[in-house]
ZADO-1210 file (C-alpha; in nm, 4 decimals, padded with zeros to 6 digits):
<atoms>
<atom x="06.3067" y="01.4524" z="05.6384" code="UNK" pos="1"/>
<atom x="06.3601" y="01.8203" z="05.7118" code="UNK" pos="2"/>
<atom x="06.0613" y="01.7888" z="05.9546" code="UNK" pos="3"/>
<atom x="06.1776" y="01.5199" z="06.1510" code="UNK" pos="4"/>
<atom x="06.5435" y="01.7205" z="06.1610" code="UNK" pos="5"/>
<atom x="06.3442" y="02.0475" z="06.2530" code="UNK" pos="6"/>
<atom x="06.2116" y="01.7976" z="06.5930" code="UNK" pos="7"/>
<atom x="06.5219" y="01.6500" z="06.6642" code="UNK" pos="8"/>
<atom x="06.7214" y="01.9694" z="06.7128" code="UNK" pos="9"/>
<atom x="06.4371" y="02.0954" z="06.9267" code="UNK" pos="10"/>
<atom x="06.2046" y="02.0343" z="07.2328" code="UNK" pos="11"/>
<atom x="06.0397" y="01.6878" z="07.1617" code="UNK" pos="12"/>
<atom x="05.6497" y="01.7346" z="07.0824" code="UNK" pos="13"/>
<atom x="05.5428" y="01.5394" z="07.3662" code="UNK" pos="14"/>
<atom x="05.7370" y="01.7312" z="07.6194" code="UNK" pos="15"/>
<atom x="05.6136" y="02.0629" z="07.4939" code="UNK" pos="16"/>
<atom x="05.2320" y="01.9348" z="07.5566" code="UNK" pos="17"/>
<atom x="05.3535" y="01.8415" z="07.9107" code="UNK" pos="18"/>
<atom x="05.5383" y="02.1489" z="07.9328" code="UNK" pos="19"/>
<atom x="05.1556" y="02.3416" z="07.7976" code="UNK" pos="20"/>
<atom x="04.9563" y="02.1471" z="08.0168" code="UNK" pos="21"/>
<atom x="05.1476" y="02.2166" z="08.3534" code="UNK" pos="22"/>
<atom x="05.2280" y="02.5505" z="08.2518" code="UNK" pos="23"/>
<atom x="04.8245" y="02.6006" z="08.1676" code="UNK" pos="24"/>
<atom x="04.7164" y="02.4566" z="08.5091" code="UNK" pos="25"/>
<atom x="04.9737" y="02.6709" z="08.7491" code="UNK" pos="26"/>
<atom x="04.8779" y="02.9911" z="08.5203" code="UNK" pos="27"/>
<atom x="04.5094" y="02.8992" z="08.5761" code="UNK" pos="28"/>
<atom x="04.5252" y="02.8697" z="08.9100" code="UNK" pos="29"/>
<atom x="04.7230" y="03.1411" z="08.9623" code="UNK" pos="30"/>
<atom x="04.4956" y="03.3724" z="08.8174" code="UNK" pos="31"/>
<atom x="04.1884" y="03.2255" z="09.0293" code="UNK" pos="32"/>
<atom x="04.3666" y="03.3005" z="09.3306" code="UNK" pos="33"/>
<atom x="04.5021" y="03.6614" z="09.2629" code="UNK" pos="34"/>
<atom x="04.2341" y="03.7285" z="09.0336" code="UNK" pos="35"/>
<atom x="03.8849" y="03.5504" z="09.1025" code="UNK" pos="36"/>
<atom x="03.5842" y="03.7141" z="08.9676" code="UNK" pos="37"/>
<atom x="03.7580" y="03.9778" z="08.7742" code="UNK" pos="38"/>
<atom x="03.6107" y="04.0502" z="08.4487" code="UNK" pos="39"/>
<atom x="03.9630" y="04.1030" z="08.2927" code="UNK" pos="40"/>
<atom x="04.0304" y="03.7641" z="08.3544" code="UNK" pos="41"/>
<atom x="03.6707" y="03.6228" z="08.2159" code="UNK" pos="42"/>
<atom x="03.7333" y="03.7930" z="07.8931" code="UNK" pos="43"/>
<atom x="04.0758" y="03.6536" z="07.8485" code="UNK" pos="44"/>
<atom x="03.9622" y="03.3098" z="07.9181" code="UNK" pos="45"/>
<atom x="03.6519" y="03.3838" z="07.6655" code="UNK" pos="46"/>
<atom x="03.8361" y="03.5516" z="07.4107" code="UNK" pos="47"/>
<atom x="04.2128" y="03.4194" z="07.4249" code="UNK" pos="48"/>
<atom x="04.2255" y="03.0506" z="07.6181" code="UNK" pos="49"/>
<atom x="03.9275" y="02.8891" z="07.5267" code="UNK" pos="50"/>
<atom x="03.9461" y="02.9851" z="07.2023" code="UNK" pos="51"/>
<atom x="04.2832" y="02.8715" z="07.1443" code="UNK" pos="52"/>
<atom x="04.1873" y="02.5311" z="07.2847" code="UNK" pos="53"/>
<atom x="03.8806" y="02.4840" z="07.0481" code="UNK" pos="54"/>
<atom x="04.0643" y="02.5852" z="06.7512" code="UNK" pos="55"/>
<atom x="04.3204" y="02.3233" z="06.8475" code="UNK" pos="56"/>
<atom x="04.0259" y="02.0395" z="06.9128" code="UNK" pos="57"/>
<atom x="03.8129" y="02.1164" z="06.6465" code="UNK" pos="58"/>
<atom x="04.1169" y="02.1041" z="06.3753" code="UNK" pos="59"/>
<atom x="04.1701" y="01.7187" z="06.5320" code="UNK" pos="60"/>
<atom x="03.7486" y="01.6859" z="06.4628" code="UNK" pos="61"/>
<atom x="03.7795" y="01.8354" z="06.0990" code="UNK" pos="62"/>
<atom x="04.0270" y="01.5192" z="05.9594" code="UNK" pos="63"/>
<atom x="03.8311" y="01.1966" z="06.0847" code="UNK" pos="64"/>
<atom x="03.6087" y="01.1891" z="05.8346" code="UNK" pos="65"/>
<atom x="03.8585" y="01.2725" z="05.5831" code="UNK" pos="66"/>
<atom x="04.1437" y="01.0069" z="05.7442" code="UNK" pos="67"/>
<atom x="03.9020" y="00.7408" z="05.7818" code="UNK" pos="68"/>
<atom x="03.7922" y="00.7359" z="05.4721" code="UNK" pos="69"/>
<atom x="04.1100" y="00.7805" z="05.2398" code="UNK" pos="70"/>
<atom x="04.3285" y="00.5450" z="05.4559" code="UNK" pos="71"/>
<atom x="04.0424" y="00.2565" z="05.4996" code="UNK" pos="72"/>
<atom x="03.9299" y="00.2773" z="05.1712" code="UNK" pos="73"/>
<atom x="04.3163" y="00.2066" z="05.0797" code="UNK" pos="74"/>
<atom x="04.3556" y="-00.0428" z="05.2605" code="UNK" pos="75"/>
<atom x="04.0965" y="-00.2597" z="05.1856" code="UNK" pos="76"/>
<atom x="04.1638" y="-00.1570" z="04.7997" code="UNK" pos="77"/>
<atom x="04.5348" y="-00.2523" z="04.8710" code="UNK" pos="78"/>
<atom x="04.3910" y="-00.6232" z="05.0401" code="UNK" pos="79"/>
<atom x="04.3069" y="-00.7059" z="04.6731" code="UNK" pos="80"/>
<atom x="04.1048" y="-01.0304" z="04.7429" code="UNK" pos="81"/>
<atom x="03.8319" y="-00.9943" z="04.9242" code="UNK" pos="82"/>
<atom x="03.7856" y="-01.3138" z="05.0952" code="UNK" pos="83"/>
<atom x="04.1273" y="-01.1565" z="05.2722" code="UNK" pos="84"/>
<atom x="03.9324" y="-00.8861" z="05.4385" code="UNK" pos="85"/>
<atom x="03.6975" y="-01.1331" z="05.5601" code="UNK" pos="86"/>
<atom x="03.9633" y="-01.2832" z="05.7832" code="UNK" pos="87"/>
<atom x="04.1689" y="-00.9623" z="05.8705" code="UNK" pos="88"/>
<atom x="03.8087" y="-00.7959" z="05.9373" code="UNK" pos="89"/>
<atom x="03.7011" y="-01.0780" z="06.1889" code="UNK" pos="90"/>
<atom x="04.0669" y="-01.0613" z="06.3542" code="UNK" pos="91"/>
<atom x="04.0243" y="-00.6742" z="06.3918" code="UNK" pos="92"/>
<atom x="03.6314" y="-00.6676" z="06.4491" code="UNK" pos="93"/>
<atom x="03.7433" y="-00.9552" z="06.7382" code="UNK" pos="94"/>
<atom x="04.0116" y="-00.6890" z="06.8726" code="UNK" pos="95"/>
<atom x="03.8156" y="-00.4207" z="06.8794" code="UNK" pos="96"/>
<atom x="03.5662" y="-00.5698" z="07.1512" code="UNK" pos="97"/>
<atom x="03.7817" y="-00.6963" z="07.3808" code="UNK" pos="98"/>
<atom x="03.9600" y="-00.3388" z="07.4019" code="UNK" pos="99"/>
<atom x="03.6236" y="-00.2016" z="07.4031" code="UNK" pos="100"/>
<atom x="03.4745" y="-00.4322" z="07.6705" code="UNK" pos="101"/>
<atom x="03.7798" y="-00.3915" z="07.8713" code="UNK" pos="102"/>
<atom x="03.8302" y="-00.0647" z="07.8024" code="UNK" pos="103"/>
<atom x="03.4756" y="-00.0095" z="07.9303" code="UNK" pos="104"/>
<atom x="03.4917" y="-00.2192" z="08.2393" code="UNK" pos="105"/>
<atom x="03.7886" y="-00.0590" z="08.4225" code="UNK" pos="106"/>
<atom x="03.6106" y="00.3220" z="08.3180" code="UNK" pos="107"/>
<atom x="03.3327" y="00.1931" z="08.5124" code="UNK" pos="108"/>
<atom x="03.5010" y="00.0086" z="08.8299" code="UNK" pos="109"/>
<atom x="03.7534" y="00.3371" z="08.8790" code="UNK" pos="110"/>
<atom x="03.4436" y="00.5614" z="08.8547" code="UNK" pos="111"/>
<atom x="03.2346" y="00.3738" z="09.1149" code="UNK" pos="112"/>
<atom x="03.5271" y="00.3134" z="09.3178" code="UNK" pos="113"/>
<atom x="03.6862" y="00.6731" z="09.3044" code="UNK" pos="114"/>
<atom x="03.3124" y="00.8824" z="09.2284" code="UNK" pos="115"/>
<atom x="03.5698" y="01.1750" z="09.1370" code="UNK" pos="116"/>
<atom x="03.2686" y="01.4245" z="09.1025" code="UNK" pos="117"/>
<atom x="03.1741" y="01.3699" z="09.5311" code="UNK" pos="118"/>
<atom x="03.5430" y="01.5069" z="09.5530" code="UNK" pos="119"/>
<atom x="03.4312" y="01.8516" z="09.4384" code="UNK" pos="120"/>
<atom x="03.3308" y="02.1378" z="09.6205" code="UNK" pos="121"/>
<atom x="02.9683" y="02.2058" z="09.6078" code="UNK" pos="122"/>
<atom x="02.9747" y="02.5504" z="09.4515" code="UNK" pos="123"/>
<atom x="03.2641" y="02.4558" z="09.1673" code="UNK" pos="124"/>
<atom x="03.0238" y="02.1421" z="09.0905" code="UNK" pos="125"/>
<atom x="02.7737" y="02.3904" z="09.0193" code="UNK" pos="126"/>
<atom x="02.9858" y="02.6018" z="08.8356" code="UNK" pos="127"/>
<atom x="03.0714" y="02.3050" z="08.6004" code="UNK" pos="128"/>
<atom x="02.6998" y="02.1974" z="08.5389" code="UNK" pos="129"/>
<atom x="02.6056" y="02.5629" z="08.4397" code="UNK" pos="130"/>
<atom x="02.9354" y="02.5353" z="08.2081" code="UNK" pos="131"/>
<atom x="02.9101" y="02.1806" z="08.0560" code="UNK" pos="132"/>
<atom x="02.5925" y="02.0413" z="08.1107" code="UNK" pos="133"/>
<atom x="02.4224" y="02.1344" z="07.7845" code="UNK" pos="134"/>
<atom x="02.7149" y="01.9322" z="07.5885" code="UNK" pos="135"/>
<atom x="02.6372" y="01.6500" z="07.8853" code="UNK" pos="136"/>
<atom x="02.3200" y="01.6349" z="07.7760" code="UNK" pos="137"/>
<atom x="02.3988" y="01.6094" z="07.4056" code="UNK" pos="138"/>
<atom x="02.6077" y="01.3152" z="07.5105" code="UNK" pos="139"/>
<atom x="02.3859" y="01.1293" z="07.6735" code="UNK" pos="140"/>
<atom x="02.0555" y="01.2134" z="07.4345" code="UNK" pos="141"/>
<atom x="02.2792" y="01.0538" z="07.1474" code="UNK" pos="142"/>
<atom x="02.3763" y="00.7526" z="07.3717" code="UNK" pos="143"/>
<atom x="02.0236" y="00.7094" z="07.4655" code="UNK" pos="144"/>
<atom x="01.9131" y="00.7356" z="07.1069" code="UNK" pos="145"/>
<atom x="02.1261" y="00.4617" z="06.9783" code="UNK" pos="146"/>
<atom x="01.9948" y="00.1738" z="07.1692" code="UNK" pos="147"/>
<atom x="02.1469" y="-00.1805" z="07.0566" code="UNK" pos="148"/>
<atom x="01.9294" y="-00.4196" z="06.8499" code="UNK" pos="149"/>
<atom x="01.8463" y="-00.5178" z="06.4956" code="UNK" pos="150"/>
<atom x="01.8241" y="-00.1281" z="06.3963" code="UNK" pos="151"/>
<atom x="02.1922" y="-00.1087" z="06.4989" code="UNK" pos="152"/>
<atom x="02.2909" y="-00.3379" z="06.2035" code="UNK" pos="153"/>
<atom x="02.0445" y="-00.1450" z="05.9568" code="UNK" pos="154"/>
<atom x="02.1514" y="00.1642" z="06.0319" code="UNK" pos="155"/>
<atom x="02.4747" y="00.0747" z="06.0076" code="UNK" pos="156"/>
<atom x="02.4165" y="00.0833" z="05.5975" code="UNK" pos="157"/>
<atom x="02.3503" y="00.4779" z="05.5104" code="UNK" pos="158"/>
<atom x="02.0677" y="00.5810" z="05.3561" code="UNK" pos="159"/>
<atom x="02.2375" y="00.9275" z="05.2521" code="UNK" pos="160"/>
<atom x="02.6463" y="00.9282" z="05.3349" code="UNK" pos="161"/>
<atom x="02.5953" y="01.3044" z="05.3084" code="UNK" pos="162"/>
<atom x="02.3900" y="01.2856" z="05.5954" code="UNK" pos="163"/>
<atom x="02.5592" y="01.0614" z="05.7523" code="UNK" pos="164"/>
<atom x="02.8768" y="01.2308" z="05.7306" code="UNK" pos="165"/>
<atom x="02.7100" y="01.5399" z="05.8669" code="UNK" pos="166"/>
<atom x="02.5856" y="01.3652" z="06.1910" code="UNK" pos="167"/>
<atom x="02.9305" y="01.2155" z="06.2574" code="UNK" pos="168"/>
<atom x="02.7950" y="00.8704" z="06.1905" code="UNK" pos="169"/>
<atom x="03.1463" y="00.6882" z="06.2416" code="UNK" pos="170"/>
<atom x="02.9826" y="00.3268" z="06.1442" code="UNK" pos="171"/>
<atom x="02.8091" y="00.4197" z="05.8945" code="UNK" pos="172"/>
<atom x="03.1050" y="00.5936" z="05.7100" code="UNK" pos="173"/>
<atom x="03.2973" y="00.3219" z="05.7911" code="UNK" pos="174"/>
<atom x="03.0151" y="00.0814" z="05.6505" code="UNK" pos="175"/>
<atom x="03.0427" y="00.2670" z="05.3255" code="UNK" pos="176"/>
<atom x="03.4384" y="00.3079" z="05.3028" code="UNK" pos="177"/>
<atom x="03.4528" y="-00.0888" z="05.2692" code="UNK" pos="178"/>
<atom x="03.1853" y="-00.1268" z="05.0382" code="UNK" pos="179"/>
<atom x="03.3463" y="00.1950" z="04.8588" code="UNK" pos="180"/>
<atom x="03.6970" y="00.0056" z="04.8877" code="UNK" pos="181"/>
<atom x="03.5551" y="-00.3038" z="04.7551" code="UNK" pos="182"/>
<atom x="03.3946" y="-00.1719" z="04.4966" code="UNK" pos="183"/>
<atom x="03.7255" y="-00.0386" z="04.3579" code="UNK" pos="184"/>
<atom x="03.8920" y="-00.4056" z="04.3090" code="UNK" pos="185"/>
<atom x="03.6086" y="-00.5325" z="04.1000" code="UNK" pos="186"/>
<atom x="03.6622" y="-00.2581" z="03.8722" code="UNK" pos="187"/>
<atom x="03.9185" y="-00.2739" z="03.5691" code="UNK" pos="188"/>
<atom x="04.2738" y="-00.1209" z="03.6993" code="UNK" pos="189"/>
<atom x="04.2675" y="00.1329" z="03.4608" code="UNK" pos="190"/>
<atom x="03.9455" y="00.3212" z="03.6464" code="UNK" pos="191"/>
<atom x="04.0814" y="00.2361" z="03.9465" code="UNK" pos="192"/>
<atom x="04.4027" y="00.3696" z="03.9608" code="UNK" pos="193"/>
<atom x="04.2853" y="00.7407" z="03.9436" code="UNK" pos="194"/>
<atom x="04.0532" y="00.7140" z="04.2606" code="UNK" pos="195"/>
<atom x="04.3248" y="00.5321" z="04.4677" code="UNK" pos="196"/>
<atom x="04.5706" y="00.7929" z="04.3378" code="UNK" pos="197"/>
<atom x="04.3421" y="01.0979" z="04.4542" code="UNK" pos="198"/>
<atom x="04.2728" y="00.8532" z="04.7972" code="UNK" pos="199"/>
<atom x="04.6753" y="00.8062" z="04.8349" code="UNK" pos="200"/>
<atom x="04.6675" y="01.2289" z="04.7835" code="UNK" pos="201"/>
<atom x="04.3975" y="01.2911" z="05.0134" code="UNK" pos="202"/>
<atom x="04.5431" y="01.0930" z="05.2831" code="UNK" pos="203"/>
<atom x="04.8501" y="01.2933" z="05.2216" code="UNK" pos="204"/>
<atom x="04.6776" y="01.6258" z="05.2969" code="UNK" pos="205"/>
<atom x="04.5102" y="01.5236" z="05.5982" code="UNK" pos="206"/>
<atom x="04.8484" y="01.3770" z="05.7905" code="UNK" pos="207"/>
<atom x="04.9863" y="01.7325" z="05.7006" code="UNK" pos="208"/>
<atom x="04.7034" y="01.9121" z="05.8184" code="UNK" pos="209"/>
<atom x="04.7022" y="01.6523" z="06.1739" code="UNK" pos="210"/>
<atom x="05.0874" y="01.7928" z="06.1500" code="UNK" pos="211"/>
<atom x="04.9546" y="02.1731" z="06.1858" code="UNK" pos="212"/>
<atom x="04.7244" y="02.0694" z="06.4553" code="UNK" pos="213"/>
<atom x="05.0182" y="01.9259" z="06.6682" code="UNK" pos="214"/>
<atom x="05.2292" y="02.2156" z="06.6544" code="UNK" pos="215"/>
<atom x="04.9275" y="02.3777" z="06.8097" code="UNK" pos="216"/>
<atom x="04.9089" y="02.1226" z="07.0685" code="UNK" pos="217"/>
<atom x="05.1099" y="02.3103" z="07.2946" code="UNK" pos="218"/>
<atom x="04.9387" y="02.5629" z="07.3119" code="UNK" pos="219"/>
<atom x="04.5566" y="02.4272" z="07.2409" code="UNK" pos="220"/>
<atom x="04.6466" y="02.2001" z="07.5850" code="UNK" pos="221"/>
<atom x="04.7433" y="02.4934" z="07.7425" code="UNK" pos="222"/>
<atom x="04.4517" y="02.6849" z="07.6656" code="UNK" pos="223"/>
<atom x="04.2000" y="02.4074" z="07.7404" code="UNK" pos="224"/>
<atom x="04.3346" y="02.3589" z="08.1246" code="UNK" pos="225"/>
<atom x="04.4005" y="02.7469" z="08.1674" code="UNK" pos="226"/>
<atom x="04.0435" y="02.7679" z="08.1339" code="UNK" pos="227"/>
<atom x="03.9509" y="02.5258" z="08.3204" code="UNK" pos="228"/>
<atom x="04.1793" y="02.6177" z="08.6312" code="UNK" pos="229"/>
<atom x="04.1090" y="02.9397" z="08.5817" code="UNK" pos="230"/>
<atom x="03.7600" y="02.9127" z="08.6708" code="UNK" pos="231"/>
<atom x="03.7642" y="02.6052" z="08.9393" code="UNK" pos="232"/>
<atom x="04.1164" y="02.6146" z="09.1094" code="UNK" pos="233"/>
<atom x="04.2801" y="02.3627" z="09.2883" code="UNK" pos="234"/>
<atom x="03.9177" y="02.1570" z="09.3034" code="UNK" pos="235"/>
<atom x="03.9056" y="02.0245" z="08.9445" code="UNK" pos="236"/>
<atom x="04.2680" y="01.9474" z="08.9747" code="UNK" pos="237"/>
<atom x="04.2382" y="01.7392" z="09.2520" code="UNK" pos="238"/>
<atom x="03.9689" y="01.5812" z="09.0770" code="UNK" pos="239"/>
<atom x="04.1452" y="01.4938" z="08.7735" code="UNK" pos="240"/>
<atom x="04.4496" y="01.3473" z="09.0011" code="UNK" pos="241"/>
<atom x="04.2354" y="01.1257" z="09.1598" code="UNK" pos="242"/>
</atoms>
């Protein structure tokens, strides 16, 4: 209660990320134009932007695992019979592919129809492939390495959820968190209630820490497209409009 009184009295949270993201772009490009090349402003968007930004990104990365697991794992605990997940998971697995296929479908007609990257100066294209491409590539090696098929539904069951967990393997964890959740309603109450108890906690401490992260928001945003503008101007702007 005394957080959501703290908000009301003050700027909304969604207008201060507006607020850091416009802020962050006229800043950025700001310092392109009065100060391109400068090695002042390189180490400030090395040492104080970027980093800002990552810290705020990679706080959001740290709880999925965590979330996933402690709220799924309730829920399907809290379905009680299982023959009920059957029909809420065929509802939600239905959902989930017609968001995905459309989801998917207007990426790719705006992208052919727009081609936002032919809108980019030659030499700030560059710029960006020396910058990103090495996490491009990552993207696309683990796209190319997960072809669909049969293999797709095996691997889908984890050998190691260690492992798993440590190569972000989202189906796979989520794979195991229904099995896990199952699991705990065939089990007498007794041994049951402590795990959902430490889930119910877990989940607790994650939603606070996703509350930490959005106070940085602000500023993470603002860091992220100070960098960006800071480097590429008006041309990556222009890109993103489009």
């Amino acid at each position: 209660m005394a957080a959501e009184t703290s908000q009301g009295r003050g700027i909304p949270l969604h207008t201060k990320i507006l607020l850091g993201l416009l802020l962050g772009a006229a800043a950025g490009v700001a310092s392109n134009i009065l100060w391109h090349g400068a090695p002042q402003l390189e180490w400030a968007v090395n040492n104080i932007a970027q980093p800002v930004g990552q810290i705020f990104l990679r706080m959001l990365f740290m709880v999925v695992i965590p979330l996933v697991f402690s709220t799924l794992a309730l829920g399907v605990a809290g379905l009680g019979d299982v023959r009920k997940l059957g029909r809420v998971g065929g509802k939600t697995f239905g959902i989930f592919v017609l968001t995905t296929g459309f989801a998917a479908t207007v990426g790719l007609i705006l992208a052919n129809v727009i081609k936002p990257g032919t809108h980019l100066d030659p030499t700030v294209r560059a710029g960006l492939i020396a910058q990103y491409s090495s996490q491009a590539a990552e993207t696309v090696a683990a796209g190319q390495s997960t072809g669909f098929g049969i293999n797709t539904f095996v691997q889908m069951v984890p050998r190691n959820i260690v492992a798993a967990l440590a190569n972000n393997e989202m189906l796979a964890l989520i794979v195991f968190t229904i099995i896990f959740g199952i699991a705990l309603t065939r089990i007498p109450q007794d041994k049951a209630d402590p795990v959902l108890k430490l889930l119910e906690g877990v989940a607790q401490a994650v939603i606070e820490i996703i509350g930490f992260a959005m106070k940085l928001a602000p500023y993470g945003v603002y860091g992220l497209i100070f960098s960006v503008t800071a480097r590429f101007c008006f041309d990556v702007l222009r890109s993103l409009a489009l």
